[in-house]
C-alpha positions in Angstrom: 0.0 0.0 0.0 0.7 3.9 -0.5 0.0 6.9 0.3 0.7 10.0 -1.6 0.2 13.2 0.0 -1.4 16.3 -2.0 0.3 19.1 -0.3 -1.0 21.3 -3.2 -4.6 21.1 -1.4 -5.7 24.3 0.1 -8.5 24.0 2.9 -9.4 27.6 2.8 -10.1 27.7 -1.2 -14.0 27.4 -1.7 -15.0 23.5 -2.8 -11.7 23.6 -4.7 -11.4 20.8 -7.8 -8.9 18.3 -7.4 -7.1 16.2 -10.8 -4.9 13.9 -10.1 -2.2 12.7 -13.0 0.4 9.9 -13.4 3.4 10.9 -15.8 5.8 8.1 -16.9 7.8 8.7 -19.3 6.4 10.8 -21.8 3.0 9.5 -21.1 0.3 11.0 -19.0 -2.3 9.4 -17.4 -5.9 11.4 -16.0 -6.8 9.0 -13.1 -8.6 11.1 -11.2 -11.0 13.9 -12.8 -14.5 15.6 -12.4 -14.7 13.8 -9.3 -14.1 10.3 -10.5 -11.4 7.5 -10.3 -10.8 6.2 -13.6 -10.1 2.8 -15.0 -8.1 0.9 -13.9 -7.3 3.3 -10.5 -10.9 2.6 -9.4 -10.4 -0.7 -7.6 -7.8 0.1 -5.6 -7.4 3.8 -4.9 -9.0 5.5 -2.1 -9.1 9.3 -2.9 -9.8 12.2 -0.2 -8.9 16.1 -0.6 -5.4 15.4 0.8 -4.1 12.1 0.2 -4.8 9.0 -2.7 -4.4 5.5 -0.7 -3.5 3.0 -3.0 -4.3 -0.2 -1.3 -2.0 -2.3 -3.9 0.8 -0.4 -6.0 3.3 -2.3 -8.6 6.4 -1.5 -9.8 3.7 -0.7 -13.0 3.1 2.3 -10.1 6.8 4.0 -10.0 6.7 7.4 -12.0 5.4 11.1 -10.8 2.1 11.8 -9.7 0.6 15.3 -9.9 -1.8 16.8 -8.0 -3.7 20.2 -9.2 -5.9 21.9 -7.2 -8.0 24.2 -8.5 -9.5 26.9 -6.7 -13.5 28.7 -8.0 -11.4 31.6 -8.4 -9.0 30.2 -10.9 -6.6 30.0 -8.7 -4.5 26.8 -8.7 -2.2 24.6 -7.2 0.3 21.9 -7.7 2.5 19.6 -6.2 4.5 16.3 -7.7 5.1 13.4 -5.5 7.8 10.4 -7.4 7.0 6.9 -6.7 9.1 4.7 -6.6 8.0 0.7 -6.0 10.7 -1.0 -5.0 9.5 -4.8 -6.4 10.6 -8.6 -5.3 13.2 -9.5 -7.5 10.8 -11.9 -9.6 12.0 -11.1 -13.4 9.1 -9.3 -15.4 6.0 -11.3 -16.6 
């Protein structure tokens, strides 16, 4: 399990909107938007305001996840967390 912290999150901003993104490589993943988990986060994320709990991460996991918070007054926030999942030493499927 895993928890990465969204220290972008601002309790005082007014019902402030919250993405989450994965970047690995030069790829970019949405896995959390307009209030939703997407495929295939959904089964084993838990989001709140300040924190997405991954109850199972693989080494599939490692890479930077981005949080932006954005505020009803346009304002916004970010802040990058790098994963790294250190994994058995079984070779690669």
């Amino acid at each position: 399990a895993a928890d990465i912290p969204c220290s972008a999150y601002r309790s005082s901003w007014n019902n402030p909107r919250i993405e989450w993104k994965f970047q690995k490589g030069s790829s970019l993943v949405l896995f959390y938007y307009g209030g939703e988990l997407t495929e295939p986060y959904k089964n084993r994320v838990q989001f709140s305001p300040t924190t997405i709990h991954f109850t199972v991460v693989t080494r599939q996991d490692t890479g930077k996840y981005i949080c932006e918070v954005v505020g009803d007054n346009s304002q916004i926030a970010k802040s990058e967390v790098n994963l790294i999942v250190q994994g058995a030493a079984a070779p690669e499927p």
